[in-house]
C-alpha positions in Angstrom: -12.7 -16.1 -19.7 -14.9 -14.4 -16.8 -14.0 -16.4 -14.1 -17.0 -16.7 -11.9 -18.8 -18.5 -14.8 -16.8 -21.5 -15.6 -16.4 -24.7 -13.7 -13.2 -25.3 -11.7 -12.4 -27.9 -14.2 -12.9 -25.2 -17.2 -10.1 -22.6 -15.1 -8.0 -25.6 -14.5 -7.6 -26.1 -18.3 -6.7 -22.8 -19.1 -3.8 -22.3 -21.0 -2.8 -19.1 -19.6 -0.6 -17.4 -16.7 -2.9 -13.8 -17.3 -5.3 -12.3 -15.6 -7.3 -9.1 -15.0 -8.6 -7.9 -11.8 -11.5 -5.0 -12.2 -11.4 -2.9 -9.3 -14.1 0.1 -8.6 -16.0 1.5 -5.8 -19.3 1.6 -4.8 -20.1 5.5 -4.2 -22.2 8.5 -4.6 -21.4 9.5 -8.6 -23.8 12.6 -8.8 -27.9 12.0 -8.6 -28.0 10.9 -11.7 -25.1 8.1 -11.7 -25.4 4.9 -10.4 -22.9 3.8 -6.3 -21.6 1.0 -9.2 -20.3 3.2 -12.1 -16.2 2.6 -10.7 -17.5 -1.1 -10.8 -19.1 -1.1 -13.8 -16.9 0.6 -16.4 -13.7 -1.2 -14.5 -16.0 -4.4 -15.5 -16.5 -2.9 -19.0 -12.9 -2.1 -20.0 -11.6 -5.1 -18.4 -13.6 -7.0 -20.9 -13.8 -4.8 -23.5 -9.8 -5.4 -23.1 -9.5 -8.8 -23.1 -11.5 -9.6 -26.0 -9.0 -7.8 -28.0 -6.1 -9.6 -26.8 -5.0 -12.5 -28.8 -3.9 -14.8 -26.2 -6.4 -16.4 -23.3 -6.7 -14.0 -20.5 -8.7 -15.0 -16.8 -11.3 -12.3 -16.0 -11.6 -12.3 -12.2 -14.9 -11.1 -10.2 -14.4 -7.8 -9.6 -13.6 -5.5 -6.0 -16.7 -3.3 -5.7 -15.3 -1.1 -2.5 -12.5 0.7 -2.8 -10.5 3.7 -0.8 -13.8 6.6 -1.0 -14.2 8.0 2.5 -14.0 11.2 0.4 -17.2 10.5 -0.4 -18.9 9.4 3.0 -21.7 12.2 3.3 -23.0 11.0 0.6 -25.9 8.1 1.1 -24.7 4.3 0.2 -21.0 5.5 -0.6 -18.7 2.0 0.9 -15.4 2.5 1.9 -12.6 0.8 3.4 -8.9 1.5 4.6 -5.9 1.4 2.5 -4.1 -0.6 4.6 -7.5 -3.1 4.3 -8.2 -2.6 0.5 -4.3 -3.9 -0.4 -4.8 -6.7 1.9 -7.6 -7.5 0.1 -6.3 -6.9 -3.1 -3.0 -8.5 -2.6 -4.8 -11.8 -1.5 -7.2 -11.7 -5.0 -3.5 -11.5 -7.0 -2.0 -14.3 -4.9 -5.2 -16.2 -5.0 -4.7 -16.3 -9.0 -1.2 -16.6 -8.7 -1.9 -20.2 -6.6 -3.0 -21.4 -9.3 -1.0 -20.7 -11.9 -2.1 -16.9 -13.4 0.1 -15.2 -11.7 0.7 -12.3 -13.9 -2.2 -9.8 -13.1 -3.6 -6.5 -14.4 -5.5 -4.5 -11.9 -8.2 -2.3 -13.8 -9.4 0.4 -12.1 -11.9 2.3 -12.4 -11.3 4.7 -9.1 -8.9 7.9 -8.6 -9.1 7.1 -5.0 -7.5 3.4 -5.6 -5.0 5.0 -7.7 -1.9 5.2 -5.2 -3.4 2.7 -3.1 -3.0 0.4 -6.3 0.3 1.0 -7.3 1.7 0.1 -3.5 0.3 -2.7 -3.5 1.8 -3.9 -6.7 5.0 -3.3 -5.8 4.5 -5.4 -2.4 3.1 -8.1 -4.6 6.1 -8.1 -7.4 8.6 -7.7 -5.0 7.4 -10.0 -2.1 5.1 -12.7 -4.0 5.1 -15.2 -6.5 3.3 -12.9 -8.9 3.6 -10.0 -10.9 1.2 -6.9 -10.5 0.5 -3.6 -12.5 -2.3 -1.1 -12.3 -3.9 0.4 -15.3 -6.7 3.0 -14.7 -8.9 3.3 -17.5 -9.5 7.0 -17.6 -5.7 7.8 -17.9 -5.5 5.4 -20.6 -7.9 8.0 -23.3 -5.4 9.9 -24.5 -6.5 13.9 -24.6 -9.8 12.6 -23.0 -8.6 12.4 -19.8 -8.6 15.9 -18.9 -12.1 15.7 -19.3 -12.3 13.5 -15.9 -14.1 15.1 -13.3 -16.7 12.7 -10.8 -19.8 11.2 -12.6 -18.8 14.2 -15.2 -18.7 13.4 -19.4 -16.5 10.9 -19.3 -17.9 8.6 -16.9 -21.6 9.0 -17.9 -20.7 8.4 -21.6 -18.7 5.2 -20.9 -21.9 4.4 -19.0 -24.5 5.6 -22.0 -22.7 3.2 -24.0 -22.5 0.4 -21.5 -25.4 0.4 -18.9 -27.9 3.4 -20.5 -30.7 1.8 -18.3 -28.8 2.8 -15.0 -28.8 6.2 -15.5 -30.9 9.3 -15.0 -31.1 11.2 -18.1 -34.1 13.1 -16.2 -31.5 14.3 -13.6 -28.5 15.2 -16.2 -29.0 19.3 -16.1 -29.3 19.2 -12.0 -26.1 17.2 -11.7 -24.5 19.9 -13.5 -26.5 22.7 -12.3 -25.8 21.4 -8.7 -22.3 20.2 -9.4 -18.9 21.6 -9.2 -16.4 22.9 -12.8 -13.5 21.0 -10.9 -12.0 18.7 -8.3 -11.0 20.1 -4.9 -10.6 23.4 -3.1 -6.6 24.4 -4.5 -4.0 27.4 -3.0 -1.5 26.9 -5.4 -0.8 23.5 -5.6 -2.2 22.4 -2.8 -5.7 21.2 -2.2 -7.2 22.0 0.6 -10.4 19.9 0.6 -10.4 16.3 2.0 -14.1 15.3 1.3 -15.6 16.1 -2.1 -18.9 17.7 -0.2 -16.7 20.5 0.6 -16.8 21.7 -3.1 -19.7 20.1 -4.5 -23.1 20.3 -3.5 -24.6 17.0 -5.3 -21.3 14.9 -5.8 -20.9 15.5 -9.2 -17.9 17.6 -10.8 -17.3 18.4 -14.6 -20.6 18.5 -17.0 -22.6 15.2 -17.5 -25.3 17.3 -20.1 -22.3 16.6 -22.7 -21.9 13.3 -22.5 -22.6 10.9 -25.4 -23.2 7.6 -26.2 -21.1 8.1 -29.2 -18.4 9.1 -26.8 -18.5 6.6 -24.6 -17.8 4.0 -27.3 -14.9 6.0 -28.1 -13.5 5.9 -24.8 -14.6 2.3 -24.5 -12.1 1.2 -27.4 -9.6 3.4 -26.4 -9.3 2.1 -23.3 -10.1 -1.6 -24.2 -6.9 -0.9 -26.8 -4.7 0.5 -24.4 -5.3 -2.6 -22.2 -4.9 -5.4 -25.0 -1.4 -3.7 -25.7 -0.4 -3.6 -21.7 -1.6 -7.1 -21.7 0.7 -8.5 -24.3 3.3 -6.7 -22.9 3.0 -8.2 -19.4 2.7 -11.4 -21.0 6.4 -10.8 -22.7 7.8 -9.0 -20.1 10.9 -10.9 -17.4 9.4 -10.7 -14.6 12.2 -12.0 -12.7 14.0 -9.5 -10.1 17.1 -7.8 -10.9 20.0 -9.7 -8.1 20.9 -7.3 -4.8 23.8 -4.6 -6.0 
């Protein structure tokens, strides 16, 4: 049920307290991959997700800038503050929550929104008449995931098999040829790089030249699994708060 297209009436008939909340980004993703592809494949997943779940689910509009200053020297990356993006975020949930679908899923598609994400739903559960959890769809592919890198394999073939017409294939071997094998500048365990042009020339980590549209389907139900499962489970789970010890 994609919110944005139904009548007021239509929402207001909806037998349902859950809802989904994409949440991407809108920055550089290599010179091959579209400012949108956070957006997009958070978009993707989330309905990709709710069409497997057997009970009625609301698909909000989704939050297209995120927490990406690590990407500002990059032309037409948007960013805002944390403290501004769980304001905002935080406001969507209670939004839903006023009328009734107050048990959200935030789908991200953004390692940046990551921590940003998870604070924000524990102000929300703990503070608000809702209940809150993030799910990020790239940690949600099982071995896949180490494959993650910035408009790398995994994100162009989610995006071959979603939105092929937004991408480059022209550009693939410069992305990787231009590109960095990894994320960040590490001693030990520490990174030391703040902004992602420190280590890559073009904006793109990991490999883009293997991607697949036959992956990206893969991922795709992988991920669209993985939420159907967390979304039954929210809609099970007491979400009332344990009493002060």
């Amino acid at each position: 049920m994609r919110l944005a297209d139904l009548s007021w009436t239509d929402v207001d008939a909806a037998d349902t307290d859950l809802a989904v909340v994409p949440v991407g980004s809108t920055e550089q993703h290599g010179p091959h991959g579209p400012l949108g592809t956070d957006t997009l494949t958070a978009r993707a997943v989330s309905e990709a997700g709710v069409e497997r779940c057997d009970r009625p689910v609301v698909v909000a509009p989704a939050v297209p800038v995120g927490v990406a200053e690590e990407h500002r020297q990059f032309t037409g990356t948007l960013w805002v503050s944390e403290e501004t993006f769980r304001a905002y975020v935080r406001d969507v949930v209670n939004s839903l929550a006023h009328h009734g679908f107050d048990r959200v899923v935030l789908v991200n598609g953004h390692g940046g929104n990551v921590d940003a994400l998870r604070e924000v739903s524990g102000t929300i559960t703990r503070h608000d008449d809702a209940y809150a959890v993030p799910f990020t769809w790239f940690d949600a592919v099982g071995e896949h995931t180490s494959e993650m890198g910035h408009g790398g394999p995994l994100e162009t073939s989610l995006l071959l098999a979603t939105h092929p017409d937004l991408l480059d294939p022209e550009r693939l071997e410069a992305a990787r040829d231009g590109g960095s094998d990894g994320w960040g500048e590490w001693s030990g365990r520490v990174n030391l790089a703040f902004d992602s042009a420190e280590f890559t020339d073009n904006g793109t980590v990991g490999d883009p030249t293997a991607a697949t549209k036959e992956w990206g389907e893969e991922l795709l139900d992988l991920a669209a699994t993985a939420l159907a499962d967390l979304l039954a489970t929210v809609a099970e789970r007491d979400t009332t708060r344990p009493p002060h010890r």
